[in-house]
N, C-alpha and C positions, 0 to 999 in steps of 0.2 A: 790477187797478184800484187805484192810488196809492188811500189817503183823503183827503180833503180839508183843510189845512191851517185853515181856515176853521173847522172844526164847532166845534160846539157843547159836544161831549163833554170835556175836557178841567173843564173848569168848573163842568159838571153835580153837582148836588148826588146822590150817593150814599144811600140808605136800605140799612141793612143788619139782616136780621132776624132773631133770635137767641138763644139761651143764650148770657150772659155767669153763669161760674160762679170759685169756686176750683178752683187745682189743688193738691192737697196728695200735693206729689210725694217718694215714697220714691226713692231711688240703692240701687244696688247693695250700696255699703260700710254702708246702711241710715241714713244721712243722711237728713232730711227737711224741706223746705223748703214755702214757701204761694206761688203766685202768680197772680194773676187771668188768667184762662184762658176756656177757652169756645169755641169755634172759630169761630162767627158773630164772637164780639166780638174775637178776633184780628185776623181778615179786617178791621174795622173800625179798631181798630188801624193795621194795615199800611197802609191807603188813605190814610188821618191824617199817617201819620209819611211818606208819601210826596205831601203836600202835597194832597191833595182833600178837599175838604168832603164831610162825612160825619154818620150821625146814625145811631144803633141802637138798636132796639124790641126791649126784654130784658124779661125779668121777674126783678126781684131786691127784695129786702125794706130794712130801713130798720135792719136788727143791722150789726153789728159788721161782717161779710163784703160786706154788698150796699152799708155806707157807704164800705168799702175800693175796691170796684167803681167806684162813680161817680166816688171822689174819681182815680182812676188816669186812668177815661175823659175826666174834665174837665182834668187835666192832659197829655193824647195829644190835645186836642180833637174829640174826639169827643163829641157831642149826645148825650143820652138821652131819646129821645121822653116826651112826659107818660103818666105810668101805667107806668111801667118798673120802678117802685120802690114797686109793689102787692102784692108774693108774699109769703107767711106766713113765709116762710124764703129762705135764697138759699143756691142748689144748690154741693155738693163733687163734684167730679172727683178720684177717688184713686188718682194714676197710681205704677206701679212702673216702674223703669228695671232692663230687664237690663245685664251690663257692657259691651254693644256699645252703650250710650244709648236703646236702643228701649224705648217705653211702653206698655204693658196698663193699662186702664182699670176702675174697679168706681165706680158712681156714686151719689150720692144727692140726687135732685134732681125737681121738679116742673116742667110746664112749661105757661104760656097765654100769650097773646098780646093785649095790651090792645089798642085801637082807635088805629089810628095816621091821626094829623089829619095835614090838609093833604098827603093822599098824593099826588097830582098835582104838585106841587113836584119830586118827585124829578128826575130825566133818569135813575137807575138803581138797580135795587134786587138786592142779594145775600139770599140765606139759601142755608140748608143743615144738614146733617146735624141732631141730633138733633132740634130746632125744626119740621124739614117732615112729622115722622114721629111723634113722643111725642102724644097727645094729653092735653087737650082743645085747645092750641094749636095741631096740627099741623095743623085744618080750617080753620083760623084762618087760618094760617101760608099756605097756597094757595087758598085764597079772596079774600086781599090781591094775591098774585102774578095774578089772574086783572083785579082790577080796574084793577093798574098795569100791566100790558100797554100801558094805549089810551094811557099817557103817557109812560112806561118802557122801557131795555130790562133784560133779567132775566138775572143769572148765579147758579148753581146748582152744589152740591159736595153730593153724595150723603155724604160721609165718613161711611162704615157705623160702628155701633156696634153689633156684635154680640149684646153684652149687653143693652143696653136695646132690640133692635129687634127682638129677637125673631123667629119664623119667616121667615125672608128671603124667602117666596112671598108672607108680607102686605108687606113691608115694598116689595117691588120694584114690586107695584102703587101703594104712596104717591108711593115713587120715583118712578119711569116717571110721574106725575101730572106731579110735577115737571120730570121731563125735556122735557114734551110745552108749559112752558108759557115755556121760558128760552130763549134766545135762544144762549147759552153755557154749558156745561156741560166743569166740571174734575172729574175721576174716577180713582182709582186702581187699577191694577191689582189689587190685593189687595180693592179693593171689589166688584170686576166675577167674582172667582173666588166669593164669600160669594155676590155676588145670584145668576149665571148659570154657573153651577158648571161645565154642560155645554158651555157654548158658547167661542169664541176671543173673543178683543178685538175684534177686527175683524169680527166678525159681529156684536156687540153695538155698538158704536161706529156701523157702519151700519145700525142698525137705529134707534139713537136718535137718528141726524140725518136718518130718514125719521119718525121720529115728531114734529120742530119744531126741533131745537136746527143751530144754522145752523152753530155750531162745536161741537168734542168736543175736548178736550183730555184724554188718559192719561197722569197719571206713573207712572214705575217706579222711585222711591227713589231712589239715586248712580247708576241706568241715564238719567235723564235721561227728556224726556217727546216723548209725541206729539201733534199736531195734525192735526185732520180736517174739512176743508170741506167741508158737505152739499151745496152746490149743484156744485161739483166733483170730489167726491170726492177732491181732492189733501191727501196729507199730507206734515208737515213733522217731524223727528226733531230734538231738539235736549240736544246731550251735556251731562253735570254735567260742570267740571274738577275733577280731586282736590282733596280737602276733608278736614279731620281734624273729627271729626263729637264736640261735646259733648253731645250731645243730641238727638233726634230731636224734644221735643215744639214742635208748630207751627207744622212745617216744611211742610205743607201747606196752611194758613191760610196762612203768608207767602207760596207759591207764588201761591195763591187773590188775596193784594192786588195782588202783582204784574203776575198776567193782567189784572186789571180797570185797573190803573192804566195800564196801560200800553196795551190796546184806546181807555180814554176818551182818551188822551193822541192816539192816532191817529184821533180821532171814529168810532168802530168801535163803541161804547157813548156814552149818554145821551139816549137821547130816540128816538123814533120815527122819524126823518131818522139819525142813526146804525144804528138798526136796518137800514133799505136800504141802506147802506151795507156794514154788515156782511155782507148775504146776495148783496150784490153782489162782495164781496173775492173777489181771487185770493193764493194759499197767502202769496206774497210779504209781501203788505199785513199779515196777525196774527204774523210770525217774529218783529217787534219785541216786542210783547206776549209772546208766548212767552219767548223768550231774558229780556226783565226777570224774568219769573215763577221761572225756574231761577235766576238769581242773588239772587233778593231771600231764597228758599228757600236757598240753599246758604249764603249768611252767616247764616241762621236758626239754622242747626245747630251753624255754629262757636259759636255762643255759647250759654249755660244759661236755658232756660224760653223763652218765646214770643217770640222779640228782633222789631222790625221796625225792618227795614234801613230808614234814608232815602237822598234822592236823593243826596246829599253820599257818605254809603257805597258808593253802587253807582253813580259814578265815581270810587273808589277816592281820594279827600279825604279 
C-alpha cells in the first residue's frame, strides 16, 4: 500500500527525548578528544541536519559542558525544551576506541526528565536507550510516551548499556514497556543477545511486533539491517556497501535519524493518520526509510565522532 504523498508526516514537528551528554573519547593511539554526544541528542541531531523540525528534552546544567551542549544544539537547530538546562551537572560518556574504531563506554552521569509543554504539538516523538530505563527519569521518560500516543507516533532504540542498565531481566521489563508503547522500534543485534540471551532474533522481533510495534527494524553492524512488519509478517534485508570505517560512535543514532526521517518523509510517521498508515504498509512502502537509514549510518562511520549526514550528502553532492 503506496503512502500517501499528501501526509502530513514529512513536516511533523519531531519531539526527541533524552541524554544529551559529552563524549570524552579516548583512540587507540591514546589520543583523546570531547564531543557532544548522547544518543537521544544524536538521533536529534540527525533529523536537524536532515531537514525536520525538531526539539529535545535533555537534562543538562548551565557549566561549561551543558553551555557547550546547547550552544551545538542551537547551531544544528535543534530546540531545547524549557527545563532542559536544570541538572546539577551535565553528564560524561567516556568512550574508549579499540583499533577496529569500536567504543566501550564507562559513564558518569544523572538522569530526569523535566515536564515537557505543549506535548500534543509534536506529530512524533523518539527516545531511547539510557533516558527509557536510568531512573528517576526513566518513569518520566514513558509516562510522556503514554500521553503522546493520542497525538503522536512513537519511535524507540533500546541501545542497551550494559553498565549502567544493570541486570537485563529488570532492564528488558523497562524495555519491553517501551517496546509495547512505539509504533517503530530499531534494535541491534548485540542488544537482543544482552536482553534475550536464549532466544533467536526472529522469535524476539515476533514477539515484539505482537506486543504493539507495527515495525522492527534489526541492524547487524557492516551486515546491514532487517525490517519486519507485524501486520504481515514480511521482512526486508538491506545490505551495507563497503565502507572504510573511522569510527564506530553514532553510527546507530544516525541509522535511528535516518529511519525516522525518511518513514516521516513517506507519511509512515507523524501523527495518528500516519500511524494507520503505517500499520496499513506493505514491506515495499518502509525499504525507502530503511535503505536512508543504512546510508546516513554508513557515512556516520567514515567520519570521527557522531557526523550527521545531510540530504545533500546522501545524494552524493
Amino acid at each position: 500500500m503506496p503512502a500517501s504523498s499528501s501526509a502530513a508526516g514529512p513536516r511533523a514537528r519531531t519531539l526527541v527525548i533524552g541524554e544529551a551528554l559529552i563524549d570524552a573519547v579516548t583512540r587507540a593511539t591514546g589520543a583523546g578528544e570531547e564531543h557532544v554526544g548522547g544518543s537521544p541528542a544524536n538521533v536529534a541531531i540527525g533529523l536537524a541536519a536532515l531537514e525536520h523540525p525538531v526539539s529535545l528534552a535533555t537534562w543538562i546544567a548551565t557549566d561549561d559542558h551543558g553551555n557547550r551542549i546547547a550552544d551545538h544544539c542551537r547551531e544544528r537547530n535543534v530546540d531545547l525544551t524549557p527545563g532542559s538546562q536544570g541538572a546539577p551537572f551535565t553528564s560524561v560518556a567516556h568512550a574508549t576506541l579499540d583499533e577496529q574504531g569500536a567504543a566501550t563506554y564507562r559513564f558518569d552521569l544523572e538522569w530526569q526528565l523535566p515536564a515537557v509543554p505543549g506535548l500534543p504539538d509534536y506529530g512524533h516523538v523518539h527516545t531511547g536507550s539510557i533516558a527509557a530505563v536510568l531512573e528517576p527519569g526513566g518513569s518520566a521518560v514513558r509516562d510522556t510516551l503514554r500521553v503522546a500516543r493520542s497525538t503522536a507516533t512513537i519511535s524507540y532504540d533500546p541501545n542497551a548499556r550494559p553498565t549502567l542498565m544493570g541486570d537485563p531481566v529488570h532492564a528488558r521489563s523497562l524495555i519491553e514497556e517501551c517496546v509495547a508503547l512505539a509504533d517503530v522500534v530499531k534494535v541491534s543485534d548485540e542488544d537482543i543477545a544482552w536482553l534475550r540471551p536464549d532466544e533467536s532474533v526472529a522469535d524476539v522481533v515476533a514477539d515484539w511486533c505482537a506486543q504493539g510495534a507495527a515495525l522492527v527494524v534489526v541492524t547487524r553492524g557492516g551486515q546491514g539491517a532487517t525490517a519486519t512488519l507485524s501486520r504481515t509478517g514480511e521482512t526486508h534485508t538491506t545490505s551495507v556497501p563497503p565502507v572504510t570505517v573511522v569510527d564506530t560512535v553514532g553510527a546507530g543514532d544516525s541509522f535511528m535519524a535516518g529511519l525516522v526521517s525518511g518513514l516521516l518523509d513517506a507519511g509512515l510517521a507523524g501523527g495518528p493518520e500516519a500511524r494507520n498508515r503505517l500499520r496499513r504498509a506493505d514491506i515495499g512502502d518502509v525499504v525507502p526509510a530503511l535503505e536512508r537509514a543504512v546510508a546516513t549510518s554508513r557515512l556516520t562511520v567514515a567520519h570521527p565522532g557522531a557526523h550527521a549526514p545531510t540530504r545533500t550528502d546522501l545524494s552524493g553532492g
